[in-house]
C-alpha positions in Angstrom: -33.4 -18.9 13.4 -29.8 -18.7 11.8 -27.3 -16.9 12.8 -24.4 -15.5 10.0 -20.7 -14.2 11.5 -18.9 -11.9 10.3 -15.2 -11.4 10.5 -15.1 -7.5 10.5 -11.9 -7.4 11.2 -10.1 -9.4 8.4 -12.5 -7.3 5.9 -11.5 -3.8 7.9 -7.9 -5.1 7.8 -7.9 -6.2 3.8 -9.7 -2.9 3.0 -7.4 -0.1 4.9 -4.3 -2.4 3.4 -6.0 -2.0 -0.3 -6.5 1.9 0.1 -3.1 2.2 1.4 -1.6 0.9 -1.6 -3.8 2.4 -3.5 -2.6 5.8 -2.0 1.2 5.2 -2.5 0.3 4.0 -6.4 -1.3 7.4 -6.8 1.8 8.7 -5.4 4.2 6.7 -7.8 1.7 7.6 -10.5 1.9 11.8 -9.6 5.8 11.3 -9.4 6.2 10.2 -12.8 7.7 6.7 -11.7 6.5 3.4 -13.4 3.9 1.6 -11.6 4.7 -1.9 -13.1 6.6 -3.2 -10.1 3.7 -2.4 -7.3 1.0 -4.1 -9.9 2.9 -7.0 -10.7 3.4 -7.8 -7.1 -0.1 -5.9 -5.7 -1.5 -9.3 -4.3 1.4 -10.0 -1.9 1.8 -6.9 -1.3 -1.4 -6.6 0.0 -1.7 -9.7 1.6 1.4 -8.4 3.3 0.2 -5.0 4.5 -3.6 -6.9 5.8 -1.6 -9.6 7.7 0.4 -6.7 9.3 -2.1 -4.2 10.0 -4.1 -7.6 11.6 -1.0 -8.7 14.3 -0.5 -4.7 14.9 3.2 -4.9 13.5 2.6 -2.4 11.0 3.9 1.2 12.7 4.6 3.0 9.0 4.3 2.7 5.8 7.3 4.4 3.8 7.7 4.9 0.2 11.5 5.2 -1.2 12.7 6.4 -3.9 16.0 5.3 -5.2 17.8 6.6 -8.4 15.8 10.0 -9.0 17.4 12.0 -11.9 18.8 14.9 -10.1 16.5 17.7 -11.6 13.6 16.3 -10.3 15.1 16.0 -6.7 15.8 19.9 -7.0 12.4 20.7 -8.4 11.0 19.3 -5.0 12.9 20.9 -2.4 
């Protein structure tokens, strides 16, 4: 008989961190922004996020946006 284990955990981990990013892209994507940056670096990034969400330091995830032209900050209000 063999026995095959699983480490549900990591995978949970790797796949909540991929739909989070995922999420905020969509988000970048609705606002108009440029979604180069978050591609180019989506591998660490999500590396990052598993490896958090894993130790249980991840508390929130925050997306800011710096240097808005000021007609779209008042559209959104």
């Amino acid at each position: 008989m063999s026995t095959v284990r699983v480490n549900t955990a990591s995978f949970a981990h790797t796949h909540v961190a991929t739909n989070l990013l995922r999420g905020l892209k969509r988000i970048v994507q609705a606002s108009g922004l440029s979604t180069a940056s978050l591609i180019g670096t989506w591998s660490v990034l999500e590396d990052g996020v598993a490896t958090w969400l894993g130790t249980g330091h991840l508390q929130t995830l925050v997306l800011e946006v710096l240097g808005l032209p000021r007609l779209w900050l008042t559209q959104f209000r």
